[in-house]
C-alpha positions as a printed Julia matrix, in Angstrom:
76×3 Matrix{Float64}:
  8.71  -20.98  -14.37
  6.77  -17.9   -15.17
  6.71  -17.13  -11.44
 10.11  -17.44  -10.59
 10.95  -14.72  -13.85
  8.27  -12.29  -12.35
 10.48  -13.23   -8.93
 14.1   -12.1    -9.9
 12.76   -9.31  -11.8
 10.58   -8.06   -8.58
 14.02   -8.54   -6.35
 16.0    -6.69   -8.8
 14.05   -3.67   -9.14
 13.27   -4.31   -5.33
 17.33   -4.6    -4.78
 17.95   -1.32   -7.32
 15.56    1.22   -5.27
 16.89    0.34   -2.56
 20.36    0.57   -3.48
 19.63    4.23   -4.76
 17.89    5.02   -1.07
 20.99    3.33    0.34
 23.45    5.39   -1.11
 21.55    8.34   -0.8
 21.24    8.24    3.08
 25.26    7.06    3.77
 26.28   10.13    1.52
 24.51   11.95    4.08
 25.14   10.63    7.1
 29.2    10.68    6.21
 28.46   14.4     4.8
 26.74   14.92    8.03
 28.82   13.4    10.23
 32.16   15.24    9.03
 30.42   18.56    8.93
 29.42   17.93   12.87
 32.94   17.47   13.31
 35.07   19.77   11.17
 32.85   22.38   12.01
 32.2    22.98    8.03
 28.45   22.84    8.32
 26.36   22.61    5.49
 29.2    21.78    2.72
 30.32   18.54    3.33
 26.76   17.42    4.08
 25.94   18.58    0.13
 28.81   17.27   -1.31
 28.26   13.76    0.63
 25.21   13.94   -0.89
 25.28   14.96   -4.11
 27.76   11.54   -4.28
 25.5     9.35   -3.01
 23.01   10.01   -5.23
 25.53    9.75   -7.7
 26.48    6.69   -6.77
 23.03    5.37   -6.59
 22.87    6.45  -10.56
 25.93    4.87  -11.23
 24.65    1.77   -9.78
 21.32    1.84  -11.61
 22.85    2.48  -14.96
 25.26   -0.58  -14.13
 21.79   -2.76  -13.73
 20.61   -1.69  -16.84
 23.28   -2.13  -18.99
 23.39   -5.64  -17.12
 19.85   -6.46  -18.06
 20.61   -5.5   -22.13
 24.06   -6.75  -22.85
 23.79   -9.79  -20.37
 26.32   -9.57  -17.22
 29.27   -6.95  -17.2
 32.72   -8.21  -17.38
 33.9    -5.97  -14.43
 31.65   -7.96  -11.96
 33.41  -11.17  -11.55
């Protein structure tokens, strides 16, 4: 039993980095992407960005609440 605890706890964290890498990267690649072709080169790549890592926050700080108060009522 003590395995399978040390298991999900391992994927989570596992699941969470790589969410925040994730996030990270797409905000990029969209910011890239549109600055490439609207010609708006290096703004929308830094605002992409900045919102992916933002997002990746947001989606840490969702997992943590998660692990204290149990599972959050806007994930059904």
């Amino acid at each position: 039993m003590g395995m399978n605890l040390f298991s999900k706890d391992y994927l989570q964290a596992w699941s969470v980095g790589l969410g925040l890498v994730i996030s990270t990267f797409v905000g990029l690649g969209i910011g890239y992407w549109l600055d490439r072709w609207l010609n708006t080169s290096p703004w929308l790549t830094i605002i992409f960005l900045i919102l992916g890592i933002i997002s990746g926050f947001r989606d840490l700080l969702r997992m943590a609440r998660r692990q204290d108060n149990g599972p959050d009522p806007k994930d059904h």
